[in-house]
Backbone as CSV, one residue per row, in Angstrom:
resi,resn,N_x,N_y,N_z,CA_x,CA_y,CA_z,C_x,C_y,C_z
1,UNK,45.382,-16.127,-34.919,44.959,-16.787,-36.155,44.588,-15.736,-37.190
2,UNK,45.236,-16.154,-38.200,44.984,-14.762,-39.809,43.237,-14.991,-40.415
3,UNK,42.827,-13.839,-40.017,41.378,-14.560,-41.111,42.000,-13.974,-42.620
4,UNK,41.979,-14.315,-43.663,42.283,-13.700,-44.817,40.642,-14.022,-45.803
5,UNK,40.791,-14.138,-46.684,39.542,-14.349,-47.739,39.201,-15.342,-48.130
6,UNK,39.898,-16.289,-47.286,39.062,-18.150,-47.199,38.389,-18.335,-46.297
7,UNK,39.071,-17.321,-44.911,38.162,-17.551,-43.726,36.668,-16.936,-43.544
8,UNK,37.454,-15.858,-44.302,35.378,-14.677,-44.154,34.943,-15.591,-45.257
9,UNK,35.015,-16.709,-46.341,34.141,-17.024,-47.172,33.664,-18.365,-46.313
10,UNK,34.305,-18.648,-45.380,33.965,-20.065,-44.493,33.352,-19.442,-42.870
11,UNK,32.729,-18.626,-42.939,32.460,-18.257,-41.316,32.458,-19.535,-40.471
12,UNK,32.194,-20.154,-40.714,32.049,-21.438,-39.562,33.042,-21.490,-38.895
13,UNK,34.497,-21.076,-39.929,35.886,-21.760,-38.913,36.321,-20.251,-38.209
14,UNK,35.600,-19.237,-37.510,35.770,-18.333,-36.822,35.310,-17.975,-35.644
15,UNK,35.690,-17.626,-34.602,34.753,-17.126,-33.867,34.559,-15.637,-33.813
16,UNK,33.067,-15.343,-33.957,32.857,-14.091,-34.307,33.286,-12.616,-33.464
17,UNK,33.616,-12.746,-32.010,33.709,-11.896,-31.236,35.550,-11.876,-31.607
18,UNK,36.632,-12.879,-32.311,37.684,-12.228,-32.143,37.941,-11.085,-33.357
19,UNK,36.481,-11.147,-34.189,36.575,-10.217,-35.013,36.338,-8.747,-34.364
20,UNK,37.376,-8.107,-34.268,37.605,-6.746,-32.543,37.537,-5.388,-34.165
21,UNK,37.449,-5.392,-35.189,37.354,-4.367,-35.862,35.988,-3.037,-35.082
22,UNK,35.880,-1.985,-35.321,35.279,-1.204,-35.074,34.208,-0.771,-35.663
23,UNK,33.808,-1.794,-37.103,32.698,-1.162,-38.028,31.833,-2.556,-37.908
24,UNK,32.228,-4.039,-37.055,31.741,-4.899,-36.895,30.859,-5.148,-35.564
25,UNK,29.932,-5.622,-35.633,28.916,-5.869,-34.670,28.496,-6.987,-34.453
26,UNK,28.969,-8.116,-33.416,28.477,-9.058,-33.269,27.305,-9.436,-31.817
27,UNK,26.339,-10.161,-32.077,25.225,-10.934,-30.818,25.448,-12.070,-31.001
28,UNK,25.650,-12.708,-29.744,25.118,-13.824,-28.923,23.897,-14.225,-28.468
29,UNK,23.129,-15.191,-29.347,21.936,-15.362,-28.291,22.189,-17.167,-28.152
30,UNK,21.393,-17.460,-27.311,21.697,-18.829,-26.580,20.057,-18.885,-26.280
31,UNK,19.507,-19.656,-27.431,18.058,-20.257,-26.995,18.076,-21.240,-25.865
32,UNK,19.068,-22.542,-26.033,19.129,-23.017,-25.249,20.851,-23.884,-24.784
33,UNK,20.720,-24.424,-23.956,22.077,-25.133,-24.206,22.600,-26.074,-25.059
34,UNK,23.478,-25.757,-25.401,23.951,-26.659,-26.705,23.448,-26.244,-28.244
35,UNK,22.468,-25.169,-28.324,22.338,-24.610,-29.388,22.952,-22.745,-29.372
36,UNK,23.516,-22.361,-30.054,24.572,-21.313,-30.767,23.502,-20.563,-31.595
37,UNK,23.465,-18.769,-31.620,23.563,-18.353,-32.872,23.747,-17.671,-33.217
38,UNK,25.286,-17.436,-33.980,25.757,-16.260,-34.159,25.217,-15.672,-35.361
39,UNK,25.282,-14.619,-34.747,24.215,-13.282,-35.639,25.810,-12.345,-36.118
40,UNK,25.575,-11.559,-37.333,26.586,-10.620,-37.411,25.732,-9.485,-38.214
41,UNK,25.816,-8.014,-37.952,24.795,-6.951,-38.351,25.888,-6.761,-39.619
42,UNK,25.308,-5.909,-40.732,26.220,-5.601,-41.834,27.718,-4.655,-41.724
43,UNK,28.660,-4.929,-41.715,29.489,-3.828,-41.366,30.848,-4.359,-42.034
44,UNK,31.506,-2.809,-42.472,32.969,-3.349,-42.745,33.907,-3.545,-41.944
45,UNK,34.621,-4.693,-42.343,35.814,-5.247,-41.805,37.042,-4.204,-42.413
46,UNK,38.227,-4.062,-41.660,39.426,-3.919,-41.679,40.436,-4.717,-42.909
47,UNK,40.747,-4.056,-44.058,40.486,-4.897,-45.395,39.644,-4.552,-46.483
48,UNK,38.424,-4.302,-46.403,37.804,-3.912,-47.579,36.486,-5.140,-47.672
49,UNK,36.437,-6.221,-46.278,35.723,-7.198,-46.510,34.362,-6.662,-45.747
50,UNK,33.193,-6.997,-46.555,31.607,-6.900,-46.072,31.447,-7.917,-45.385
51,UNK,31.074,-8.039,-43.849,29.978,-8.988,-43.483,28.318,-8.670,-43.693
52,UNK,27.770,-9.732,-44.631,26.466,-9.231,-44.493,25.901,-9.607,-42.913
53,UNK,25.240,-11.054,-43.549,24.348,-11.645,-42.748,25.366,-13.131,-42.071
54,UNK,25.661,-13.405,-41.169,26.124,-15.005,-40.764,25.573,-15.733,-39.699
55,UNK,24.743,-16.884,-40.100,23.896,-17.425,-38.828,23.722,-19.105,-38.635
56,UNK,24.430,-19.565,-37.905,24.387,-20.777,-37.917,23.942,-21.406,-36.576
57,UNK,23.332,-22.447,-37.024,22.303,-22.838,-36.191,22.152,-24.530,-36.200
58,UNK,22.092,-25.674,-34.836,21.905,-26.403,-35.563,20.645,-27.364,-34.707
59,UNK,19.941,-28.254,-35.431,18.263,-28.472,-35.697,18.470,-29.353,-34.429
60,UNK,17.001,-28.754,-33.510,16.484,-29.241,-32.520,16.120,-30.288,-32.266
61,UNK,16.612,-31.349,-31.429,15.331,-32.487,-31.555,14.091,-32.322,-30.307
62,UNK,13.038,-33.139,-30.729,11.887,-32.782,-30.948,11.869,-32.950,-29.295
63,UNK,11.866,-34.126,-28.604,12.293,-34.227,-27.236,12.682,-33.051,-26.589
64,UNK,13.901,-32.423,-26.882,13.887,-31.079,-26.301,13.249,-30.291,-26.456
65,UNK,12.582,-29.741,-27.700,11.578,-28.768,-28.000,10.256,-28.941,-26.895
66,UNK,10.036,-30.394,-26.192,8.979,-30.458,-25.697,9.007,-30.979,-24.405
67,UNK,10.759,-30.501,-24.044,11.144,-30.851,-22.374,11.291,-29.261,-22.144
68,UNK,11.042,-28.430,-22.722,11.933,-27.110,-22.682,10.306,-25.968,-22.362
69,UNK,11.317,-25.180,-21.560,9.476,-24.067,-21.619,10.847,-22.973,-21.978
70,UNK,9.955,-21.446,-22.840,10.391,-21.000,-23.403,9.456,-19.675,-23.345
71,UNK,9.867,-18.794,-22.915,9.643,-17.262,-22.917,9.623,-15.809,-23.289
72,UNK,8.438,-15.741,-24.330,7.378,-17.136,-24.979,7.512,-17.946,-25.437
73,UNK,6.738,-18.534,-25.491,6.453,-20.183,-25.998,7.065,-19.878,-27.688
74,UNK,7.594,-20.400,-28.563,7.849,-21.068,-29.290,7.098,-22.152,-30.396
75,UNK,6.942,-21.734,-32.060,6.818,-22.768,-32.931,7.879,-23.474,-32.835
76,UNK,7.768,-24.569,-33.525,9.140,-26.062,-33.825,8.233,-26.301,-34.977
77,UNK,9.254,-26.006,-35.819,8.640,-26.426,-37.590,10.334,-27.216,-38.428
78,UNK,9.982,-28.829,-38.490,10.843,-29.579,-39.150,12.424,-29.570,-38.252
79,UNK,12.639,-29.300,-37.035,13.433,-29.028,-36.049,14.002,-27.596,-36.139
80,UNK,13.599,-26.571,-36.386,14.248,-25.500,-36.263,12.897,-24.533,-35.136
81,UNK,13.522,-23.865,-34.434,12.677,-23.207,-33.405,12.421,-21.998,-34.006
82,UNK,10.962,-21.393,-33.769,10.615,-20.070,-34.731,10.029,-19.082,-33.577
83,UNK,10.507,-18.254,-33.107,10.248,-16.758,-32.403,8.665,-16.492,-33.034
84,UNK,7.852,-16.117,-31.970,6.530,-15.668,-32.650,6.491,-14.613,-32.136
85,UNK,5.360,-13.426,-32.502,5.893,-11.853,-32.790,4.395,-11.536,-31.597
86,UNK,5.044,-10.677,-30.636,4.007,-10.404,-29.607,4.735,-9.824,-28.196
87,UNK,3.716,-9.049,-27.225,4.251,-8.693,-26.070,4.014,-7.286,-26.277
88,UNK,3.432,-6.525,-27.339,2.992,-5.285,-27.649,1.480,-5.227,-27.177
89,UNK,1.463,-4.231,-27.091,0.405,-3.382,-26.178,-0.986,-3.573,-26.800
90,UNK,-1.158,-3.456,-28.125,-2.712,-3.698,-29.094,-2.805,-5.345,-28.807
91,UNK,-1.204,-6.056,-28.970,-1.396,-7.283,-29.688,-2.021,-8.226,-27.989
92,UNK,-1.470,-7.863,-26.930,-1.128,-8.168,-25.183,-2.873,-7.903,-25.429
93,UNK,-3.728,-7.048,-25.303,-4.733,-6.088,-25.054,-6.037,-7.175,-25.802
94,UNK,-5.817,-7.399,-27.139,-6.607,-8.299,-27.824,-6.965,-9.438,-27.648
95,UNK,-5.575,-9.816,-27.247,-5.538,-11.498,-26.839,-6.374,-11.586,-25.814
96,UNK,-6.467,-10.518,-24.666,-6.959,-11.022,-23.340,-8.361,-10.624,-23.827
97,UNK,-8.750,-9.581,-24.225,-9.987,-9.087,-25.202,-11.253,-10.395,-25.340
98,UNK,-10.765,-10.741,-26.724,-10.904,-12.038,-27.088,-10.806,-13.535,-26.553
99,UNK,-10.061,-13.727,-25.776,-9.938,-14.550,-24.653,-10.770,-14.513,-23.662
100,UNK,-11.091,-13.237,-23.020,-12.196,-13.130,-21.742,-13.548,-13.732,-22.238
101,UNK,-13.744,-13.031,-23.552,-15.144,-13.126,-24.498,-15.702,-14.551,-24.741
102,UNK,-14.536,-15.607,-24.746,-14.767,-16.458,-25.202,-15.016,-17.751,-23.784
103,UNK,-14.059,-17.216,-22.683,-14.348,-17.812,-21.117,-15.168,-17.040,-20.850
104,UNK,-16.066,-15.967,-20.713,-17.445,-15.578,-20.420,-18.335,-16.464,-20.502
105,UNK,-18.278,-16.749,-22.323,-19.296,-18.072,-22.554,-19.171,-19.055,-22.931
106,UNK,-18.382,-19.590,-21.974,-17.800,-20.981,-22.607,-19.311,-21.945,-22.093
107,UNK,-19.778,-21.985,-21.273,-21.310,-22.355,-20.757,-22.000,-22.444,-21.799
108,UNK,-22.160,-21.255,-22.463,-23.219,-21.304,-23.568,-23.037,-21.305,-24.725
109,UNK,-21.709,-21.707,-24.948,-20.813,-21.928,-26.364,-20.430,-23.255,-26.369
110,UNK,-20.216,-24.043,-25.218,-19.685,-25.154,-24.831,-18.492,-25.889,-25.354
111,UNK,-17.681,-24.696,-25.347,-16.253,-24.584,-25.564,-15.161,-24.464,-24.359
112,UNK,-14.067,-25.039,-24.838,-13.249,-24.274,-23.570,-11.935,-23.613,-24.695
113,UNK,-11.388,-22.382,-24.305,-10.591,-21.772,-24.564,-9.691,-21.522,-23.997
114,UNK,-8.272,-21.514,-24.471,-7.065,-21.296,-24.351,-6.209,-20.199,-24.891
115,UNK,-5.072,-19.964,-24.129,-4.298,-19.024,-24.809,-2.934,-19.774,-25.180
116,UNK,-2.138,-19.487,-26.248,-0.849,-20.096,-26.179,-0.580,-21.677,-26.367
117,UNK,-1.651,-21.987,-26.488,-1.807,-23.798,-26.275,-0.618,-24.431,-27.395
118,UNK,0.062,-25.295,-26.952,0.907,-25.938,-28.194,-0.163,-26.877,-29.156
119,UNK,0.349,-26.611,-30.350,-0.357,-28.098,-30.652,0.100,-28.563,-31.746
120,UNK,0.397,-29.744,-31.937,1.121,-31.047,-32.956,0.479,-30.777,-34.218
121,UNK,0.404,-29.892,-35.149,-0.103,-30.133,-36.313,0.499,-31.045,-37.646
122,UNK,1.598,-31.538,-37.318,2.035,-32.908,-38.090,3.288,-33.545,-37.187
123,UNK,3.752,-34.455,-37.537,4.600,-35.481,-36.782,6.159,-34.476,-36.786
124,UNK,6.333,-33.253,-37.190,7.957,-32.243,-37.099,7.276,-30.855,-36.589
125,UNK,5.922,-30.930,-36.743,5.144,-29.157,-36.875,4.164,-28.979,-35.579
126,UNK,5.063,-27.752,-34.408,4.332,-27.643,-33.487,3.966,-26.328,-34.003
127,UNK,2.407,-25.716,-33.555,2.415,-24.053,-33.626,1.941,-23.661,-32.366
128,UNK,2.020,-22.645,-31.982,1.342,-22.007,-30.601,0.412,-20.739,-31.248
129,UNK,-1.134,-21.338,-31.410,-1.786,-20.098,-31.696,-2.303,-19.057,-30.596
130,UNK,-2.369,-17.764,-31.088,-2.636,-17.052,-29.620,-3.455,-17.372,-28.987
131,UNK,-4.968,-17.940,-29.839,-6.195,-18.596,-29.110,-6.444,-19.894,-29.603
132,UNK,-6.853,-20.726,-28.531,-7.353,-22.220,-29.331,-8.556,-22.264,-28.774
133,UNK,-9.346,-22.552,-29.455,-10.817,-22.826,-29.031,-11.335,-24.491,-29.549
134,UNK,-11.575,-25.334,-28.132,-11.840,-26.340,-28.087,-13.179,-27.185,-27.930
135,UNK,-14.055,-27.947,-28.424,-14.928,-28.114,-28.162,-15.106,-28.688,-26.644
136,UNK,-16.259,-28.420,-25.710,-15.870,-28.870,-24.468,-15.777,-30.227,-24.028
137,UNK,-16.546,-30.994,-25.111,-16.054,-32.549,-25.178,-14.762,-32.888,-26.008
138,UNK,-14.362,-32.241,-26.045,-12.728,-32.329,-26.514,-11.644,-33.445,-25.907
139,UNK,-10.748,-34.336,-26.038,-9.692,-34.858,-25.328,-9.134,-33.445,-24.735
140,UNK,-8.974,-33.670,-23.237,-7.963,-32.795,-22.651,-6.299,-33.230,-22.416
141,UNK,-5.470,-32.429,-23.131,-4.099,-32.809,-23.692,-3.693,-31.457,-23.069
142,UNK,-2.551,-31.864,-22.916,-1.558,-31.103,-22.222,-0.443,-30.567,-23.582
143,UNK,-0.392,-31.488,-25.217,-0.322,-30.310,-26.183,-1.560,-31.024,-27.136
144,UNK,-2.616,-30.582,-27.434,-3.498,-30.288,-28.982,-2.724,-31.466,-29.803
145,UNK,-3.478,-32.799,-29.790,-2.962,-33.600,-30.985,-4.677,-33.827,-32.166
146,UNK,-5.505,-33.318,-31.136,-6.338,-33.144,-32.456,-7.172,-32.047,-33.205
147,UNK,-7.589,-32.073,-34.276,-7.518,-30.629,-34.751,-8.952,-29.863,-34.016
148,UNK,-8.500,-28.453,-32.942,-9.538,-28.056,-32.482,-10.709,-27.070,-33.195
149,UNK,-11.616,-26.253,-32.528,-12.589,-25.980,-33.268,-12.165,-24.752,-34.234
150,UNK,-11.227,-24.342,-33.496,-11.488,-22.930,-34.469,-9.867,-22.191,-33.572
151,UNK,-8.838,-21.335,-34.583,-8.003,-21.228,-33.740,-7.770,-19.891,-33.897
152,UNK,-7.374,-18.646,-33.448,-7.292,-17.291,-33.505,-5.697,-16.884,-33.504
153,UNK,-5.063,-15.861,-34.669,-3.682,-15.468,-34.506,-4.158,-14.021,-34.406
154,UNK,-3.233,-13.403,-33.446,-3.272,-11.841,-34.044,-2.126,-11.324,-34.354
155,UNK,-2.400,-10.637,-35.187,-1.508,-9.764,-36.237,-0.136,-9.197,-35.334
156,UNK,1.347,-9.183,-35.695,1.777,-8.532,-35.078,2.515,-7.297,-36.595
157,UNK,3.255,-6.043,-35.920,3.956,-4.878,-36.713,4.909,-6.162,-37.465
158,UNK,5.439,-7.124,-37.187,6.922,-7.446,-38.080,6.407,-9.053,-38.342
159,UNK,5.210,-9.590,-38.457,4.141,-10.327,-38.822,4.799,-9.920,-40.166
160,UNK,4.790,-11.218,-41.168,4.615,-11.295,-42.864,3.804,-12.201,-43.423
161,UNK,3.217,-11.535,-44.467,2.337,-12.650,-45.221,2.833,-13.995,-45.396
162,UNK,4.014,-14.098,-45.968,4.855,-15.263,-46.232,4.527,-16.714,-44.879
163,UNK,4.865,-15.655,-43.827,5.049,-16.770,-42.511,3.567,-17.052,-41.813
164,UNK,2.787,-15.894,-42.190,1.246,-15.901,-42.001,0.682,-16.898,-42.814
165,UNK,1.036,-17.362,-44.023,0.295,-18.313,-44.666,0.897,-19.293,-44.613
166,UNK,1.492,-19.319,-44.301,2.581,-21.165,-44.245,1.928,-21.243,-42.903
167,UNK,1.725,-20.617,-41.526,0.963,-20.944,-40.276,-0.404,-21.442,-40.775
168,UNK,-1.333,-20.631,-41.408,-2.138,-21.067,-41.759,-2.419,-22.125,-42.830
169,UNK,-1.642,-22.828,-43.726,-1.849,-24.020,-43.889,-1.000,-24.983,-43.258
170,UNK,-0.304,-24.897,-42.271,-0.088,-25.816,-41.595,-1.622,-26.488,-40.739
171,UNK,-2.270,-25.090,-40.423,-3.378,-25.215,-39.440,-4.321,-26.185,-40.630
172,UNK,-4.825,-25.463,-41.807,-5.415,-26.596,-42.721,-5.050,-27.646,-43.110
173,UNK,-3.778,-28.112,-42.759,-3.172,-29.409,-43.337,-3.810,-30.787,-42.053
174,UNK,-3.730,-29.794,-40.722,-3.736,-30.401,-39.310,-5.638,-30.808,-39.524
175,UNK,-6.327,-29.775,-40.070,-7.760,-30.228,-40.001,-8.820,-29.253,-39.487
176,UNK,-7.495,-28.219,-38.717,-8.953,-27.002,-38.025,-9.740,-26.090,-39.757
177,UNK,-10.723,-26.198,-39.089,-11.794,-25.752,-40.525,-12.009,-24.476,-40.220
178,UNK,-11.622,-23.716,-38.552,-12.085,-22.108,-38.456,-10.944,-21.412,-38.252
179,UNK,-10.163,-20.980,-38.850,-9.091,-19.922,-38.711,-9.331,-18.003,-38.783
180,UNK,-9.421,-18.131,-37.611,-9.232,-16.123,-37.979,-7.975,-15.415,-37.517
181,UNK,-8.050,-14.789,-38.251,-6.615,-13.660,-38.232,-6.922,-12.090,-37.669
182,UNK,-6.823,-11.466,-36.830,-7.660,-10.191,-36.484,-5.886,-9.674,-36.763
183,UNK,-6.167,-8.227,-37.008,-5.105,-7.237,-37.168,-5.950,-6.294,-36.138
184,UNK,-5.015,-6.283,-34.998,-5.413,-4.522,-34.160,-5.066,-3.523,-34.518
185,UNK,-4.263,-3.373,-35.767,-3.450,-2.225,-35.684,-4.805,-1.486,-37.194
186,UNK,-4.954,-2.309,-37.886,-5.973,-1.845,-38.697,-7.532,-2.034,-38.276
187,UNK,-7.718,-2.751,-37.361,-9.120,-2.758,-37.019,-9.616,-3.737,-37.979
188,UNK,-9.054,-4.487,-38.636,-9.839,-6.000,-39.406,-9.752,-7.143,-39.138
189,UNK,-10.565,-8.131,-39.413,-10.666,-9.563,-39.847,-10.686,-10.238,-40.573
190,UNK,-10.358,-11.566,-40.675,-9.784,-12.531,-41.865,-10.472,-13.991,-41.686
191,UNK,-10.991,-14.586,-42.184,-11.060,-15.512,-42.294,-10.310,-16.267,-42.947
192,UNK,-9.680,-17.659,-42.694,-8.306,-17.885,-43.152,-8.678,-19.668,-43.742
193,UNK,-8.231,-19.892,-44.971,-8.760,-21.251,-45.168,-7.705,-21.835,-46.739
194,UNK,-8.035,-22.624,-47.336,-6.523,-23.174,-48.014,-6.937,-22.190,-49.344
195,UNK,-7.776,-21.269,-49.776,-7.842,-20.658,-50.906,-7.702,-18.776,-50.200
196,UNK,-7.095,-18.739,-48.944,-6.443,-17.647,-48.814,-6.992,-16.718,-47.369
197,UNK,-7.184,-15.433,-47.742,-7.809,-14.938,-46.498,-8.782,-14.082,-46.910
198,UNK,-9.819,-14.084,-46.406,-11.219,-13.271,-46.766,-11.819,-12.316,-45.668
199,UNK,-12.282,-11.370,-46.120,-12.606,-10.529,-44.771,-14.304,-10.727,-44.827
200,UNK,-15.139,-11.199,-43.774,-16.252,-11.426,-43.794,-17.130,-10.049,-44.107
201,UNK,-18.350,-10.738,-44.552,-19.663,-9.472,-45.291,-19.854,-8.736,-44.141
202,UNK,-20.534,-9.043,-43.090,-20.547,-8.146,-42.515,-19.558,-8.201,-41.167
203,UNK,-19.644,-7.303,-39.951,-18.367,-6.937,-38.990,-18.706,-7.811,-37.969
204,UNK,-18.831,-8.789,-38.282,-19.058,-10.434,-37.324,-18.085,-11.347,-37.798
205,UNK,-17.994,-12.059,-36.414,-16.990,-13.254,-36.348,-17.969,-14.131,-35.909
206,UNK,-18.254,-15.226,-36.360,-19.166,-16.639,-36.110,-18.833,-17.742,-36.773
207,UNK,-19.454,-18.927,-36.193,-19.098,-20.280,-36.776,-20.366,-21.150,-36.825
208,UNK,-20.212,-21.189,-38.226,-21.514,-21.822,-38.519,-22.052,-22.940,-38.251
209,UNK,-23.189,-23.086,-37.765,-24.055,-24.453,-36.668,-23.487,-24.087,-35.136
210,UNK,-22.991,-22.638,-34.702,-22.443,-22.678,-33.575,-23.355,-21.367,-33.117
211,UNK,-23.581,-21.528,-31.463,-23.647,-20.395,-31.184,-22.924,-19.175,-30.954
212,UNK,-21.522,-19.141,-31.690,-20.675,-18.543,-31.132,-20.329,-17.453,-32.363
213,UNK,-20.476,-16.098,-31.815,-20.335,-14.967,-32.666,-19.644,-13.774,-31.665
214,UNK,-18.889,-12.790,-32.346,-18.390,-12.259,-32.033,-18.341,-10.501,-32.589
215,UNK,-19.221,-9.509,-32.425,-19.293,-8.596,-33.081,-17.245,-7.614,-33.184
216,UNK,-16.957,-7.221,-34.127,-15.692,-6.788,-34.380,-16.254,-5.192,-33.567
217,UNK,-16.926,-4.758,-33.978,-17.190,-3.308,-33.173,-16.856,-3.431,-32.107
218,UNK,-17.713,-3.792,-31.617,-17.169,-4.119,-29.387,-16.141,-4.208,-29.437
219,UNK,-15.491,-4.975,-30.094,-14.005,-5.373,-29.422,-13.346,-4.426,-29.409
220,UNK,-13.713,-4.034,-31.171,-12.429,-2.412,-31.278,-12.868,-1.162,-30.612
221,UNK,-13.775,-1.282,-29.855,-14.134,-0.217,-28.875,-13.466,-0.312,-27.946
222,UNK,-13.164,-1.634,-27.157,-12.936,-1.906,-25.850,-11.101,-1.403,-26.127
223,UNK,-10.719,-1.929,-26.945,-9.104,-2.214,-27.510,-9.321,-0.712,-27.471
224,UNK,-9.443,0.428,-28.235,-9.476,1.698,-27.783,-9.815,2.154,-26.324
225,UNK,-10.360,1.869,-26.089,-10.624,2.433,-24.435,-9.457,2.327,-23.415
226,UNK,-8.615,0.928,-23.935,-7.538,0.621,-23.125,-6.300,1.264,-23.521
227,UNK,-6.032,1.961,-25.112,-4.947,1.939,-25.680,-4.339,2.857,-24.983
C-alpha cells in the first residue's frame, strides 16, 4: 500500500510499524485490551515528510476503568485514562514517610489513612491521591464516594502545574476542604484550595479543630537520612 501525502495527513488509515524508514520510531503500548496507542517520536520519513506527534486513542467506559486493576493505579477523567507520575525514590520514600505518621496516630487523630485509594470525585472523574485521610467514622468504601478529610499529592520531576491544578479542583469541586501538595525534591508545602496554592506561615502541616499536625522538619530529616 502507497502512503503518499493524503495518507501521512490521515494517520488513522496506516499502520504505524509498516512505516520501516530508518529516521522513524514507532511504540506500542496496550493499556488494556481493546484499547490501542500508537505513539510516533519526531522523525523524518523517506520523502521529505515530518512525523511529529500521532496518538489515537479511544474513550474508556467507566465499567472497565473499575473492573480493571492497573500498575499503578490510574486517574479516569471524562473516559480517558491518565498515568500518574511516581515510583521514584524521594517520591516512594515520602509517601510511606507520611503514611506511617499518620497510621501511628490514627488512635489519637481518629482517622484512618490510606494510600492510593480511588475515589469518585464526580459521576466521569476518578483520582487516586497518594494519601487519603478519612475520618474514622467515615463510610468504609472500597472506592471514596464521599468527600474525605483531607487528601495528600506528592510532587513528582514531570508533575505540571497545569495537571496539578485541574487535580486539585477536581478535589474542591468533590468537597475535600484539606488539600496538601508536599514537593520532596524542594523541601516544601502547599496548601491547596479553589484560590490556588499557599505555602503555610510557619513549617507545620495541621487541620484546624483537629488534632492532627505534622512538623515539615522531621519529615525532611527522615527523607534525607534515607536518600
Amino acid at each position: 500500500m502507497p502512503y503518499g501525502r493524503e495518507a501521512l495527513n490521515r494517520p488513522e488509515t496506516f499502520l504505524l510499524h509498516e512505516l520501516g524508514e530508518r529516521h522513524a520510531c514507532a511504540k506500542l503500548v496496550s493499556d488494556f485490551a481493546g484499547t490501542l496507542w500508537w505513539i510516533v517520536e519526531k522523525g523524518e520519513l523517506t520523502g521529505g515528510y515530518t512525523i511529529h506527534t500521532i496518538a489515537t486513542h479511544a474513550a474508556i467506559r467507566l465499567s472497565e476503568y473499575l473492573g480493571t486493576s492497573y500498575r499503578p493505579d490510574r486517574d479516569y477523567v471524562d473516559g480517558e485514562l491518565q498515568q500518574r507520575n511516581l515510583g521514584e525514590r524521594e517520591h516512594a520514600l515520602l509517601q510511606l514517610i507520611l503514611g506511617s505518621i499518620f497510621r501511628n496516630n490514627r488512635h489519637v487523630w481518629d482517622i484512618t489513612a490510606m494510600t492510593e485509594l480511588r475515589g469518585q470525585v464526580s459521576p466521569t472523574r476518578f483520582r487516586v491521591p497518594d494519601i487519603c485521610v478519612l475520618r474514622a467514622d467515615a463510610p468504609r468504601e472500597q472506592v471514596v464516594t464521599h468527600p474525605p478529610l483531607l487528601v495528600i499529592e506528592i510532587l513528582s520531576k514531570h508533575d505540571t502545574l497545569r495537571a496539578m491544578r485541574e487535580r486539585v479542583d477536581d478535589y474542591v469541586v468533590f468537597g475535600i476542604q484539606h488539600i496538601w501538595l508536599v514537593d520532596p525534591g524542594q523541601r516544601r508545602a502547599y496548601l491547596c484550595g479553589p484560590h490556588g496554592f499557599e505555602e503555610p506561615d510557619i513549617p507545620e502541616l495541621n487541620l484546624a479543630d483537629t488534632p492532627i499536625h505534622i512538623e515539615l522538619a522531621s519529615v525532611c530529616a527522615e527523607l534525607d537520612e534515607q536518600l
